[in-house]
C-alpha positions, 0 to 999 in steps of 0.5 A: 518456539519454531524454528525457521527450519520448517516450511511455512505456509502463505498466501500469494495476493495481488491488490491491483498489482500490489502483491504480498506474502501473507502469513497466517501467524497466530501460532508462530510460524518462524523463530523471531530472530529470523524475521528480516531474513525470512520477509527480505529472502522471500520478497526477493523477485525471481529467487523466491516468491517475490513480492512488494511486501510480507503481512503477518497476521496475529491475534488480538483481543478487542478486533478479528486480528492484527497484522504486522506489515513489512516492505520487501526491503524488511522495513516495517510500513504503517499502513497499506491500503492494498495489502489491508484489502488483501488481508481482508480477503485472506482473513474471511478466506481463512475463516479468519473473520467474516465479510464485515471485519475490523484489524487492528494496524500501527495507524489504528483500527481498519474496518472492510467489507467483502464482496466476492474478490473486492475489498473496500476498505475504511482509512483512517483520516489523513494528515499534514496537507500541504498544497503548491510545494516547490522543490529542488531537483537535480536539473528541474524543480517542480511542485507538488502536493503532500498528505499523509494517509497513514504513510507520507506522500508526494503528489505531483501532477504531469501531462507526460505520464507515460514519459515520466522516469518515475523510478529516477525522480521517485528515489530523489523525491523519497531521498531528499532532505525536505522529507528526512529522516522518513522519507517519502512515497512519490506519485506522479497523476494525470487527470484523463479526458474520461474524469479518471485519475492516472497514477504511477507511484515510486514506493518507499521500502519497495524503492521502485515503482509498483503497479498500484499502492492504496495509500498513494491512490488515496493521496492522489485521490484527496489532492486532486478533489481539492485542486479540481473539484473531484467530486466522491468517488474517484476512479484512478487507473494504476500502472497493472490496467486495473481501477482503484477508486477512493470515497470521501467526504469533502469539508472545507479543506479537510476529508472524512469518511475516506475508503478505498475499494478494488480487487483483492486476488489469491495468485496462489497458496502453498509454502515457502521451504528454507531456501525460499530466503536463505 
């Protein structure tokens, strides 16, 4: 077994401004019992390499590869849409798998197709929609939209999108107790002139808004095809300038054959020494 001594060699990529380390541990890498120092030292901004959260990427038997994927925060996520798209590329970059692939994830089998730096990315079905939702906050109360798209979210729709204090009522939203024990993600969207979806997203694990988050774009994409008629694809502008878009289909109030597609950029490769998380 290694110990975590030695430099460890990673992956820095962006989805849409959703940034990850990503490491290649089909031989292990690092002892076990250093893992939540290793994902919380190196996702520290400034003081490492910095970044919304860690990929591990292992072997399996029956698809390319596996991944164990971690919030910055050291908590294990289910699934990200952002860091699947960017796993993707590093695997068929790696030599890992080729440009049609399958990984296995704690919600289940993910398949994506590459195409030069896009990724697009099948999800798996969503669950637990609930529409027109009221809920107390601190001094206001407002109304939102909850799905599960392999993590939950809150979708809330505002004309102020650029005025929103996402991170403030992101954290009570993520913290309130109709949502505990888990938690929450929260969006908040405004449906732009052009037919485009804004979106800006507090983050649960991340606990701060990100520049984009797949499995949030996917939320806000399904509740507003429902609320106004979307029709498949949508195109979501997120918080980094960059466009996501999510395809469906739509049948009665329930969605199939959900993908969500966008950049997948390499920032850099090299590797993190020992004082990268001590």
């Amino acid at each position: 077994m290694p110990t975590t001594k030695q430099s460890i060699p990673f992956y820095k990529m962006s989805g849409s401004g959703n940034d990850f380390i990503i490491i290649d541990n089909r031989q292990p890498k690092f002892a076990e019992e250093d893992l939540a120092k290793l994902i919380t030292g190196a996702c520290r901004r400034k003081m490492s390499a910095g970044a919304d959260g860690m990929i591990l990427v292992e072997n399996a038997d029956d698809v390319d590869f596996k991944w164990r994927f971690y919030n910055a925060d050291g908590s294990r996520a289910e699934m990200c849409g952002n860091g699947a798209r960017c796993v993707s590329r590093f695997a068929f970059l790696e030599g890992i798998a080729g440009e049609q692939l399958s990984f296995r994830t704690d919600v289940g089998i993910i398949s994506a197709s590459i195409t030069g730096e896009r990724v697009k990315i099948r999800m798996t079905d969503p669950s637990d929609l609930a529409d027109e939702v009221t809920l107390a906050l601190t001094g206001t109360t407002v109304t939102y939209r909850y799905i599960n798209t392999g993590v939950p979210h809150v979708v809330i729709e505002t004309a102020d999108l650029d005025g929103m204090d996402v991170v403030a009522m992101g954290r009570e939203i993520r913290h309130h107790p109709a949502f505990s024990p888990a938690g929450t993600n929260a969006n908040f969207i405004r449906l732009n002139d052009d037919g485009t979806l804004g979106i800006r997203t507090y983050e649960r694990g991340v606990e701060d808004e990100t520049l984009a988050c797949g499995t949030g774009n996917v939320a806000a994409a399904l509740t507003a095809a429902l609320k106004h008629n979307m029709p498949s694809p949508v195109k979501l502008l997120t918080r980094s300038g960059e466009y996501l878009q999510v395809y469906f289909e739509k049948g009665g109030s329930g969605f199939s054959d959900i993908f969500l597609e966008g950049d997948a950029r390499v920032i850099y490769t090299g590797e993190l020494s020992p004082e990268a998380w001590e």
